[in-house]
C-alpha positions in Angstrom: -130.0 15.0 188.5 -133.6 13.3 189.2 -136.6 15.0 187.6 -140.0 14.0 187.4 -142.4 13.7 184.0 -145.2 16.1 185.9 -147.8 17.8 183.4 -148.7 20.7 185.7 -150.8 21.8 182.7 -153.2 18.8 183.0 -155.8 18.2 185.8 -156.2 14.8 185.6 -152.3 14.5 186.5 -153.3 16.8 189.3 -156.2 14.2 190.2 -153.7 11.3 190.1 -151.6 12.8 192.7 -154.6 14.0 194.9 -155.9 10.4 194.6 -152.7 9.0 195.4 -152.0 11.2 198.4 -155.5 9.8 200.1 -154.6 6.4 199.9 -151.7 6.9 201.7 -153.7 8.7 204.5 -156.3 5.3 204.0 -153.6 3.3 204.4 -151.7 5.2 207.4 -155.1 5.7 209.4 -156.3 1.8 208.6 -153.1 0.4 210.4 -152.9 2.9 213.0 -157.1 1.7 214.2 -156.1 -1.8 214.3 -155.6 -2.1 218.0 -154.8 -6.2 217.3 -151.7 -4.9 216.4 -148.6 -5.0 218.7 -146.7 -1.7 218.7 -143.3 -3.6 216.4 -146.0 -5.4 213.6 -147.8 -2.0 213.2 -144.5 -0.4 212.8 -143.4 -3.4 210.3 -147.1 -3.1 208.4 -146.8 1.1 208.2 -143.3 1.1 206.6 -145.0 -2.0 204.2 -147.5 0.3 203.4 -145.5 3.4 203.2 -143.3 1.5 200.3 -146.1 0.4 198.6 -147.0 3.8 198.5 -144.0 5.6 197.6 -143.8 3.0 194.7 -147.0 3.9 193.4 -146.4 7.7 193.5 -143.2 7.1 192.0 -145.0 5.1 188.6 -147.4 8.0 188.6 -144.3 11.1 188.7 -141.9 8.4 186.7 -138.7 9.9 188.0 -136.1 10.6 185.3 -132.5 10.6 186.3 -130.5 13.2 183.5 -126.9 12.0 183.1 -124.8 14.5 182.0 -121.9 12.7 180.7 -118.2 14.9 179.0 -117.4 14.4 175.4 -115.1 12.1 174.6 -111.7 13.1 173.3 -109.0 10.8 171.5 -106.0 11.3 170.1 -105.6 9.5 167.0 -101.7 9.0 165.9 -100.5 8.0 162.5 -98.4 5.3 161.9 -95.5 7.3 161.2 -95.9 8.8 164.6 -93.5 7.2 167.5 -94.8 6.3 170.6 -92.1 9.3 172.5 -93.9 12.1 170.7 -97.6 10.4 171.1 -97.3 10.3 174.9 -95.5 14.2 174.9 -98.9 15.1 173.2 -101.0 12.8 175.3 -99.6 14.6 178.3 -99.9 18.2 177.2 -103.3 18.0 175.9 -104.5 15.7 179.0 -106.2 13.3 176.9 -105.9 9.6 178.0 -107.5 8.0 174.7 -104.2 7.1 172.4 -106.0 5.1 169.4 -104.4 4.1 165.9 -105.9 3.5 162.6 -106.5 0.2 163.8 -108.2 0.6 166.8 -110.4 3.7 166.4 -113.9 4.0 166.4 -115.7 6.5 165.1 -118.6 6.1 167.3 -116.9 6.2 170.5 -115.3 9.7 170.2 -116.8 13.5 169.7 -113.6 14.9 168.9 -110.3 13.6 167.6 -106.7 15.1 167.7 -105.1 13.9 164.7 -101.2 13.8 165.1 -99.0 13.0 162.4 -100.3 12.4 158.8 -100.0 8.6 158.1 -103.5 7.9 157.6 -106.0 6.6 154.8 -108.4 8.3 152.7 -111.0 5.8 154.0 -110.3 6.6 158.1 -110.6 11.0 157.3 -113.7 10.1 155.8 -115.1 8.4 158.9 -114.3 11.4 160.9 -117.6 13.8 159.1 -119.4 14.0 162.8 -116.2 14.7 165.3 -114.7 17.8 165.6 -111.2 17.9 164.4 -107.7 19.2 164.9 -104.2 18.3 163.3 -101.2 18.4 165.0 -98.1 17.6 162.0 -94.8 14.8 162.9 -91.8 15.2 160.8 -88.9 12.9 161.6 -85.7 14.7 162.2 -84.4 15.6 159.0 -86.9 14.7 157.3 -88.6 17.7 155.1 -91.2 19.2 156.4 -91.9 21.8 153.3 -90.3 22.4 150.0 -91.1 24.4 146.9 -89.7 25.6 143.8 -90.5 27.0 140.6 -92.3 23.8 137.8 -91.4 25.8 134.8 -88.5 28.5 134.4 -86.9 29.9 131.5 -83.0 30.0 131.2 -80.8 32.1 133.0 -84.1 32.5 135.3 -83.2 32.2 138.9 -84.2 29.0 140.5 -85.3 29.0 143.7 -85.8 25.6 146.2 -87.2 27.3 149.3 -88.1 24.7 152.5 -88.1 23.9 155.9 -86.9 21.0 157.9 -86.0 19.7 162.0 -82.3 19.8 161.8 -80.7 16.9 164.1 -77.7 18.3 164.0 -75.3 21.2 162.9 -75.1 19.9 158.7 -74.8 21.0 155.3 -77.4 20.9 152.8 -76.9 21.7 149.0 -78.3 20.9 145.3 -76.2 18.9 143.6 -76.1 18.5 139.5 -74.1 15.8 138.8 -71.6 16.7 140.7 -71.7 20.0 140.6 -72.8 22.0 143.9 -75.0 24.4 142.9 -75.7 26.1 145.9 -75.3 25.0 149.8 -75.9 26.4 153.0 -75.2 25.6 156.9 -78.3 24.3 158.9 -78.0 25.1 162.5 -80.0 22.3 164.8 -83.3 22.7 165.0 -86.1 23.6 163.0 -84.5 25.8 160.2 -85.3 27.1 157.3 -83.2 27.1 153.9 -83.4 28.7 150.4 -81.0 27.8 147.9 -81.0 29.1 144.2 -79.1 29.0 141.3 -79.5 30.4 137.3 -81.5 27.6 135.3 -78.3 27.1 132.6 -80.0 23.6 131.1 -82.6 23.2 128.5 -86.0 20.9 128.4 -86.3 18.8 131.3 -83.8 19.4 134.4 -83.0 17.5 137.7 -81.2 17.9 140.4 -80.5 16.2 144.0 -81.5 18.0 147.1 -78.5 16.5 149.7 -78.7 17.0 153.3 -74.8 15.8 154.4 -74.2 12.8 152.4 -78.2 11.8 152.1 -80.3 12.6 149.0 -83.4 14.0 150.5 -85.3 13.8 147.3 -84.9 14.8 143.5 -85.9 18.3 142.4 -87.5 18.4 138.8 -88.4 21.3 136.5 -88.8 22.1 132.9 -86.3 25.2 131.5 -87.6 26.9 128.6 -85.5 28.6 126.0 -85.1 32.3 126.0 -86.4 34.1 122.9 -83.8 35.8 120.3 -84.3 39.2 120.7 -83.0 42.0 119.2 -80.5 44.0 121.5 -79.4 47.6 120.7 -76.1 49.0 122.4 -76.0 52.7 122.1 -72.9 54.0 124.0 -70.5 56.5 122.9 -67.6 54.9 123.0 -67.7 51.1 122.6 -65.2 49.6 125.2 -64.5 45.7 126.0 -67.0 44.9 128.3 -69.7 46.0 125.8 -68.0 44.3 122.8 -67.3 41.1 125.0 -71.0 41.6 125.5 -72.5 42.0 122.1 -70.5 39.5 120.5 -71.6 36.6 123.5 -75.5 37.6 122.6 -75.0 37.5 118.9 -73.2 33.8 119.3 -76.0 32.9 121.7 -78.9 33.9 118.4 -79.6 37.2 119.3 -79.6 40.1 116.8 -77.4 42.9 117.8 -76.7 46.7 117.2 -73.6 48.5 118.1 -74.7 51.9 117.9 -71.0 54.1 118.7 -71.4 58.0 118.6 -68.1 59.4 117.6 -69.6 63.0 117.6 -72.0 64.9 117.6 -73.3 64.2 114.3 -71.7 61.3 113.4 -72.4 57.6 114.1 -71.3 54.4 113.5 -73.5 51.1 113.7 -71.8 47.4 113.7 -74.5 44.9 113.3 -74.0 40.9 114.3 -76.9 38.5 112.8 -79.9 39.9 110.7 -81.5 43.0 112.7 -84.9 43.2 111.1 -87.5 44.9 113.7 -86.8 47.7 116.6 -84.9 46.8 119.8 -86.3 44.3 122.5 -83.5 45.4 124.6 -81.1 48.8 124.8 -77.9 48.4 126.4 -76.6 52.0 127.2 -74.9 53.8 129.7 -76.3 56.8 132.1 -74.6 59.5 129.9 -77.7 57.9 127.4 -80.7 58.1 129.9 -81.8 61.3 128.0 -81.9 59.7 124.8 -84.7 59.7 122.4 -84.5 56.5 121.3 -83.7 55.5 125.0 -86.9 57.0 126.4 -89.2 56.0 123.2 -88.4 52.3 124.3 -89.1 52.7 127.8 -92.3 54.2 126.5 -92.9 51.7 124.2 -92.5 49.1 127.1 -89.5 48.0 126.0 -86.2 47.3 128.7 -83.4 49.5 128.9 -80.3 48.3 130.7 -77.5 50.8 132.1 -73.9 49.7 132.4 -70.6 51.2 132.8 -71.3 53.2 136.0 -69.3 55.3 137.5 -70.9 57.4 140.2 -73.9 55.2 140.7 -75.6 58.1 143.2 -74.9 60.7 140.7 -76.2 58.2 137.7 -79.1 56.8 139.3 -80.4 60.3 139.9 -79.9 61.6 136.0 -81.6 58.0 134.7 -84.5 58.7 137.1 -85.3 62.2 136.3 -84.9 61.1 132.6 -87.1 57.9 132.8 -89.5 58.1 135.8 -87.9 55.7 138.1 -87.6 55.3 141.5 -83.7 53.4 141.6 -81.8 54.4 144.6 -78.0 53.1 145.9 -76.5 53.4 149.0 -72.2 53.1 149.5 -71.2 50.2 151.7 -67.2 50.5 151.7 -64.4 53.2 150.9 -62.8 50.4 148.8 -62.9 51.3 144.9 -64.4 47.8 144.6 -66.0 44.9 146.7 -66.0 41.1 145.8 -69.2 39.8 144.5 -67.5 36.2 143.4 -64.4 35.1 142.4 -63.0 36.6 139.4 -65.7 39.3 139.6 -66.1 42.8 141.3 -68.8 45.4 141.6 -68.9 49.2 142.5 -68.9 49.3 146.1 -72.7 51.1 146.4 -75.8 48.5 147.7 -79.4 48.7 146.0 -81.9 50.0 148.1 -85.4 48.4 148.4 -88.2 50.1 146.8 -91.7 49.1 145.4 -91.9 47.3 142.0 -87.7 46.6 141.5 -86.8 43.3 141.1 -83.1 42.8 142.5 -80.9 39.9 140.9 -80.1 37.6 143.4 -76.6 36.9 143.9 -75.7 40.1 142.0 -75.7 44.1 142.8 -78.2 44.6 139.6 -81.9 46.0 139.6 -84.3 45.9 137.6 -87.4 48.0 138.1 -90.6 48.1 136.3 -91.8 51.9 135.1 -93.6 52.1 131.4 -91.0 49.7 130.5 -88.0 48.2 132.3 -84.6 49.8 133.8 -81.8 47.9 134.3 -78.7 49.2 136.7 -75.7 47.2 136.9 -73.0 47.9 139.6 -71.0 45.6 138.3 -67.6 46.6 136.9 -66.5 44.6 134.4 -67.3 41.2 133.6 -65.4 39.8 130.8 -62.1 39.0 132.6 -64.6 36.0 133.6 -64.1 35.2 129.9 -60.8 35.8 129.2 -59.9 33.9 132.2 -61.9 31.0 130.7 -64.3 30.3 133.1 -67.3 30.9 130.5 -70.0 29.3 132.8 -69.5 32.0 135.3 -69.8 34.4 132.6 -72.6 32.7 130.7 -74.5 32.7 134.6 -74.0 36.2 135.0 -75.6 37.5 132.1 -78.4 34.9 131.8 -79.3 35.8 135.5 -79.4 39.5 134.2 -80.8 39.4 130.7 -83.9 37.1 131.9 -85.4 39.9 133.7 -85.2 41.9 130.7 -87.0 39.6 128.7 -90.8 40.3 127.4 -93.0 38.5 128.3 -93.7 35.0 126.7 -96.0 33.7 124.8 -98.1 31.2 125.8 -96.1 31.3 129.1 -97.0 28.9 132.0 -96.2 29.4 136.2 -96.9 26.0 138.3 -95.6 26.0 141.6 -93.6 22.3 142.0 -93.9 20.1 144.1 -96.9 18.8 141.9 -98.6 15.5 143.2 -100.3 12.8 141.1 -104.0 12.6 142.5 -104.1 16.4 143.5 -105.8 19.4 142.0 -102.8 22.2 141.5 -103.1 25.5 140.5 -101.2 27.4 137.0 -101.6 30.3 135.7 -101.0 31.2 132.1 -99.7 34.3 130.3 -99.6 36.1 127.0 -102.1 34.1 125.4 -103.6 36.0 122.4 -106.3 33.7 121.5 -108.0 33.5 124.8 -109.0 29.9 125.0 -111.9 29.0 127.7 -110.4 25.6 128.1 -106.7 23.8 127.6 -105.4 21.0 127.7 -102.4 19.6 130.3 -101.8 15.9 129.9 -105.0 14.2 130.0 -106.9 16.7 131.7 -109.1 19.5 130.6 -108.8 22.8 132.2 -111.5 25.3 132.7 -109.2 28.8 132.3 -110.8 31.7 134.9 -109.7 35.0 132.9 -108.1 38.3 134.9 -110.3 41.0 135.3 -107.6 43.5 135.2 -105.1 41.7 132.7 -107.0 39.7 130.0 -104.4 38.0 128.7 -103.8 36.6 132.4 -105.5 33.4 133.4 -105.7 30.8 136.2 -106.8 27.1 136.5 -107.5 24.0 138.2 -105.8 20.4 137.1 -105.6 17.3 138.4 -102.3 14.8 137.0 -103.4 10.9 137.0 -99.7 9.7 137.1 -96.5 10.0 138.3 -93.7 11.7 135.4 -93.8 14.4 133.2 -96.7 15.9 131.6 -96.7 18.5 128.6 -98.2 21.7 129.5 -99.1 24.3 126.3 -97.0 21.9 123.4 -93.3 23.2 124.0 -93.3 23.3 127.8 -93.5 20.3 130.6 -94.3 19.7 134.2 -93.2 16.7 136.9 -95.7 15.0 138.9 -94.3 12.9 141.5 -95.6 9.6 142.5 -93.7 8.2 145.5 -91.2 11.3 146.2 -91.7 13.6 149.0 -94.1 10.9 151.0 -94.8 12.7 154.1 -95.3 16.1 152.1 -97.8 14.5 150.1 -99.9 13.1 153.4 -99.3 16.5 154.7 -101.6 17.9 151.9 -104.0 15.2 152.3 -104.5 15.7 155.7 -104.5 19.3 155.7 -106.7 19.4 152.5 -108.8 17.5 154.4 -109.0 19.6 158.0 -109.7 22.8 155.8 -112.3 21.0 154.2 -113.8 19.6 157.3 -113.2 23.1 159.2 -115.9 25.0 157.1 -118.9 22.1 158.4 -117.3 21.9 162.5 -117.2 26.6 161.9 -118.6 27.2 165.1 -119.2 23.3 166.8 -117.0 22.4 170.4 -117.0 19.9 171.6 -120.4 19.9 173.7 -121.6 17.5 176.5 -123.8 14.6 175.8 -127.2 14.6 178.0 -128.7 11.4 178.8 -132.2 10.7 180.2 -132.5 6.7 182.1 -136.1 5.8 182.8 -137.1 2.6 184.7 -138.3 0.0 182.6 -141.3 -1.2 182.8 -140.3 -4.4 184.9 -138.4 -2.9 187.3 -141.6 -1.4 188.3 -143.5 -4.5 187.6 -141.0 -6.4 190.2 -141.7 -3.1 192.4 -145.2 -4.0 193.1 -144.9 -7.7 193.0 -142.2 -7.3 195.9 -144.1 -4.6 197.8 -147.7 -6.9 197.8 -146.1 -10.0 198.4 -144.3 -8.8 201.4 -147.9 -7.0 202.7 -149.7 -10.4 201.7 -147.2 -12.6 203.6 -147.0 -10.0 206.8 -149.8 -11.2 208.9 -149.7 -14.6 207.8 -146.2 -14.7 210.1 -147.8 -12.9 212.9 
């Protein structure tokens, strides 16, 4: 579009043009008078004149010509990023700029399509003025997102939850030594998996994350001890499975109390290791829900844990009236029993979902959170797993069971894995009395931002200079890795990155790019000179 620089405002710009207009008039009624003239020089000297003219008028308007040129769009691929996928993109978002970290340049483009996440530090910071978007590549079977759980404490359930493009119909599993810990079927395409096991180790724990035969990388966490507590079994008569019980916690450094009422007022108590202060945990049966002592734990916050069902409708009804929970079953076969594992059989009644319950995976027990906590096992008997021999299946039951009946830790630490040398990462503490503003993981100092509805609750920012393992609070440890799980660690770069970047481009598109030409000063120069000369040189050739 032309436009003219045209003060209407000013009236010696309005002069100008008034001026300008009479000498074409001068110069139009000078050549028509000249009757020397032949009718084909006075048309030669008019249109002379008539340039010279339009020349001049056009130095005094200076005509502007505004180019309104389209931002420029370029899709910028990482070098992980095969050239297949680039041109599928390319086509679908219909921009014809492909550029690599070697070939962009920031000044060319207004926006940028990133696609893939093999790039620098030093290129994302040279994209502050374009607006951005990411588009993610994950080679087949390679992971695309994985988590699990940095610290746990034995018997906790561990879970490795994560996402991947299956190539194929495969296997993947977690593999301890040689020991599958769990596995599941991947269909083709992109899938997602969770596979968990009870944390049975001590200290510092791996374990290999296989897809078919291929170790996709090595999962890392710390197990902390469970605490000796003091467990109470009040039931009337004592049978197998709560002796098989009791005697397993007392060899494992618990204290226990086996509390046997052989009528109405008479008791007897069998105690294994030193019981010195009032039960952490109550092991009963739902014939006991109404029991004082039974309902003064629960009140005291304490976890009670019911066993030896046998009408779980009927019981779950008489320990919530007597307790103040909310536990509801639901049958699922007319069997008398239904497979849970090998060697091991429950009642054949489902849990039912409901707000704060915690349900054990892998096994039909619940645990829900009232004053205290309530425990319901469906299970029917579990020591046969023993006296068959296979103590690590027992061992994983009741570790699986007991942890959510723990109290809370002290000085207790959650850190979502993977954790990334070079990246801030989030924990949150619990259960520590003193409070600290500040503590220390590793190297790093970390400022501690208190709950405002549990005090003892608190949540921080720390960054891990190095690849390996770092001690968190003195007794407990986290893994950083260095060169595992590449293309999840560019993922958070890149996407660290793009949310940082989104908050300054809030509200910026890509806009068009208005340009204003002017002729130079020569060009007009030239102008004149060529207009004059050819009016100077006309009658000289006549």
């Amino acid at each position: 579009m032309i436009s003219f620089h045209f003060d209407r405002s000013d009236p010696i710009t309005w002069l100008i043009l008034v001026l300008v207009v009479i000498l074409l008039l001068v110069q139009v009624w000078f050549t028509l008078r000249n009757d020397s003239l032949t009718t084909q020089r006075r048309s030669v000297r008019l249109t002379l004149n008539v340039l010279l003219w339009l020349v001049v008028l056009g130095y005094v308007l200076q005509p502007v010509l505004t180019v309104t040129a389209n931002s420029t769009h370029a899709l910028l691929a990482g070098e992980d990023v095969p050239g297949t996928f680039r041109q599928k993109i390319s086509d679908s978002l219909n921009v014809r700029q492909v550029v690599t970290a070697r070939t962009f340049n920031s000044e060319r483009f207004d926006s940028v399509t990133l696609v893939g996440q093999d790039f620098p530090p030093e290129l994302l910071s040279r994209l502050s003025r374009q607006v951005v978007r990411w588009i993610p590549y994950y080679a087949p079977d390679q992971m695309q997102a994985v988590r699990w759980k940095s610290i746990v404490q034995k018997g906790e359930m561990q879970q490795v939850m994560g996402s991947l493009q299956s190539s194929h119909k495969q296997r993947i599993k977690l593999m301890y030594g040689n020991r599958t810990l769990d596995s599941l079927n991947l269909p083709e395409g992109l899938t997602s998996f969770s596979l968990r096991f009870p944390a049975f180790t001590l200290g510092r724990t791996e374990a290999e994350l296989v897809l078919d035969q291929t170790t996709l990388d090595t999962i890392r966490f710390f197990t902390r001890p469970m605490k000796s507590l003091t467990y109470q079994f009040i039931l009337g008569t004592p049978d197998f499975e709560s002796r098989t019980l009791a005697d397993w916690l007392g060899k494992n450094g618990n204290s226990v109390q086996i509390t046997a009422t052989l009528s109405k007022d008479v008791s007897n108590q069998l105690t294994i290791n030193r019981v010195s202060k009032k039960p952490d945990v109550i092991v009963t049966d739902p014939t006991n829900a109404g029991n004082v002592v039974v309902k003064r734990a629960i009140a005291e916050g304490k976890s009670v844990l019911f066993i030896n069902l046998t009408n779980p409708e009927a019981d779950c009804r008489l320990i919530n009236k007597a307790l103040g929970s909310n536990l509801q079953v639901r049958k699922v076969s007319n069997e008398p029993l239904v497979p849970v594992s090998e060697g091991l059989n429950a009642l054949p009644f489902s849990i039912v979902p409901t707000v704060a319950q915690a349900v054990i995976p892998g096994y039909p027990v619940v645990v829900q959170q009232v004053s205290g906590k309530v425990g319901v096992s469906l299970l029917n008997e579990t020591f046969p797993l023993k006296l068959s021999g296979d103590s690590l299946a027992y061992n994983r039951v009741w570790n699986a069971i007991l942890a959510q009946l723990q109290p809370s830790a002290i000085n207790s630490a959650d850190i979502e894995a993977p954790v990334f040398a070079g990246f801030r990462e989030a924990v949150h503490v619990n259960n520590i009395p003193t409070r600290p503003s500040i503590i220390q993981l590793g190297n790093d100092t970390v400022q501690m931002s208190y709950s405002p509805i549990n005090p003892l609750s608190a949540e921080g920012k720390f960054k891990i200079s190095h690849a390996g393992w770092m001690p968190v609070l003195d007794s407990l440890a986290t893994y950083a890795e260095g060169n595992g799980l590449p293309a999840i660690a560019q993922s958070r770069l890149v996407r660290a990155y793009a949310m940082a970047h989104a908050s300054d481009q809030s509200g910026r598109t890509a806009v068009s790019r208005v340009t204003e030409n002017h002729l130079p000063d020569w060009v007009w120069l030239v102008l004149f000179v060529v207009c004059l000369s050819a009016l100077w040189v006309e009658p000289k050739l006549g």
